[in-house]
N, C-alpha and C positions, 0 to 999 in steps of 0.2 A: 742419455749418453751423448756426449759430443759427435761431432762429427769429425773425421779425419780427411785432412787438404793434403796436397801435395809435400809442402814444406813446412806443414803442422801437424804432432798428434796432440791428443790429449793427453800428455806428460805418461812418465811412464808409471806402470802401478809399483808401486813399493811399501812396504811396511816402516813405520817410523824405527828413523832411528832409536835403540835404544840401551846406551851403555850402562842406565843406571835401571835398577828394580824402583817398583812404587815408592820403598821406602826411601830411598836414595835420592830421589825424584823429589819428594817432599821434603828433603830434607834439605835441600838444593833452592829452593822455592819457600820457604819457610825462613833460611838465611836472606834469601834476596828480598824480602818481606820486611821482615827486621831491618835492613842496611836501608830501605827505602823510608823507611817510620821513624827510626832514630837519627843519622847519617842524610836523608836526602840528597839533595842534587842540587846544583845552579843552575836555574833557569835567567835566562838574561833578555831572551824574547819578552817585551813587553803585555801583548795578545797572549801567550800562552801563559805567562804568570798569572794576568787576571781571569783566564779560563780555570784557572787550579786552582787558584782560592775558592771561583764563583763553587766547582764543584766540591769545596770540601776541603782542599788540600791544607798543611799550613805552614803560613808563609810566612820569612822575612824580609821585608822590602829593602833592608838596609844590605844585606849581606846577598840578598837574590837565591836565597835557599829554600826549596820546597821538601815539604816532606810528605810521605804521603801514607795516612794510614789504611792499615792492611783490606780494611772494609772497599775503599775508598776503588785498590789496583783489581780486588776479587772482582767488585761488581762491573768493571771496565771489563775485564777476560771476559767473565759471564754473558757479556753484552754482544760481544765479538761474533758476527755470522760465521755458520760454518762453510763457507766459501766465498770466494773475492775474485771479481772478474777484472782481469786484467782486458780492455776491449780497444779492437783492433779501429784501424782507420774506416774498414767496410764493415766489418762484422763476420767477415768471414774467417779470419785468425785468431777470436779472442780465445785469451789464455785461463782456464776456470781454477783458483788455486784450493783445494779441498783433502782432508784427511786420504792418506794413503794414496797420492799420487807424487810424484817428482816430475817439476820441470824445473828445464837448464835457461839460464838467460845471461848476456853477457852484462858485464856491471865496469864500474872503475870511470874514472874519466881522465886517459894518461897525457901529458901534454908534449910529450916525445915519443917517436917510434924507433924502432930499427929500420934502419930503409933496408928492403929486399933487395936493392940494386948496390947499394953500395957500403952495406955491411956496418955503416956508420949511425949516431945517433942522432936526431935532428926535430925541431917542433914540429908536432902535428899538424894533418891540414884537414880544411873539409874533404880533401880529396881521401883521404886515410878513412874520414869517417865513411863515406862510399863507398870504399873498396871494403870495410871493416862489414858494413850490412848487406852487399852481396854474400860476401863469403858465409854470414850469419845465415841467410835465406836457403842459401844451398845444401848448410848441414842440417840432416834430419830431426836430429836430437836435442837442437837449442830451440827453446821455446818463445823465445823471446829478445826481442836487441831494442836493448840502450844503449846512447851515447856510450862507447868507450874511449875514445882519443877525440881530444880537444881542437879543433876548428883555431888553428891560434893567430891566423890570418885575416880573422873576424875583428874589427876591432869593437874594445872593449866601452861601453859609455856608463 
């Protein structure tokens, strides 16, 4: 059992989503199977292309299309821990990601705010991302903050 901080719990308990039955589920998974074996995908990452042949995949170097047969994505899922620690600066925050829990965390990374002063639109600062991970720390129910507004004052190299 986790422990619970101040402005962390351990996500809240929930039951998976689930709009479809098993069969629906599979049938859903069985199409994205198919679309990944026939149809594939462009990969243009140099490193991950030769990761996906090394493991199996098959590839066209001309066109940078992997495909990926059905054996190939099963035994990747299969392989997958049944939990993922998202770990904090000390350790005293990390976030444990596992079946039948939910946590919230903020995401996006916008390169404009609304300024609260002056009702106007304008680029982000670091000071937005600051005021953005206060305001994070303070709500009980987000589990987590990333980067959401872009530092645009930062220059770029």
């Amino acid at each position: 059992m986790l422990k619970k901080f101040k402005h962390q719990t351990p996500g809240i308990p929930a039951s998976p989503y689930g709009p479809l039955d098993g069969d629906g589920v599979r049938k859903v998974a069985d199409a994205a199977l198919e679309v990944l074996a026939k149809s594939g995908m462009a990969v243009y990452s140099p490193t991950a292309f030769e990761a996906l042949r090394a493991a199996g995949a098959q590839v066209d170097a001309e066109s940078h299309i992997v495909r990926f047969p059905r054996s190939l994505v099963e035994d990747a899922i299969d392989s997958n821990p049944s939990s993922i620690t998202l770990f904090s600066r000390n350790g005293e925050h990390d976030v444990v990601l596992e079946k039948d829990r939910v946590h919230y965390a903020t995401g996006g990374t916008a390169i404009y705010v609304l300024d609260p002063d002056t009702g106007k639109r304008r680029p982000s600062t670091t000071e937005d991302v600051i005021l953005n991970a206060r305001m994070v720390d303070a709500l009980e129910h987000i589990h987590a903050f990333t980067i959401n507004v872009f530092p645009n004052e930062i220059e770029q190299k």
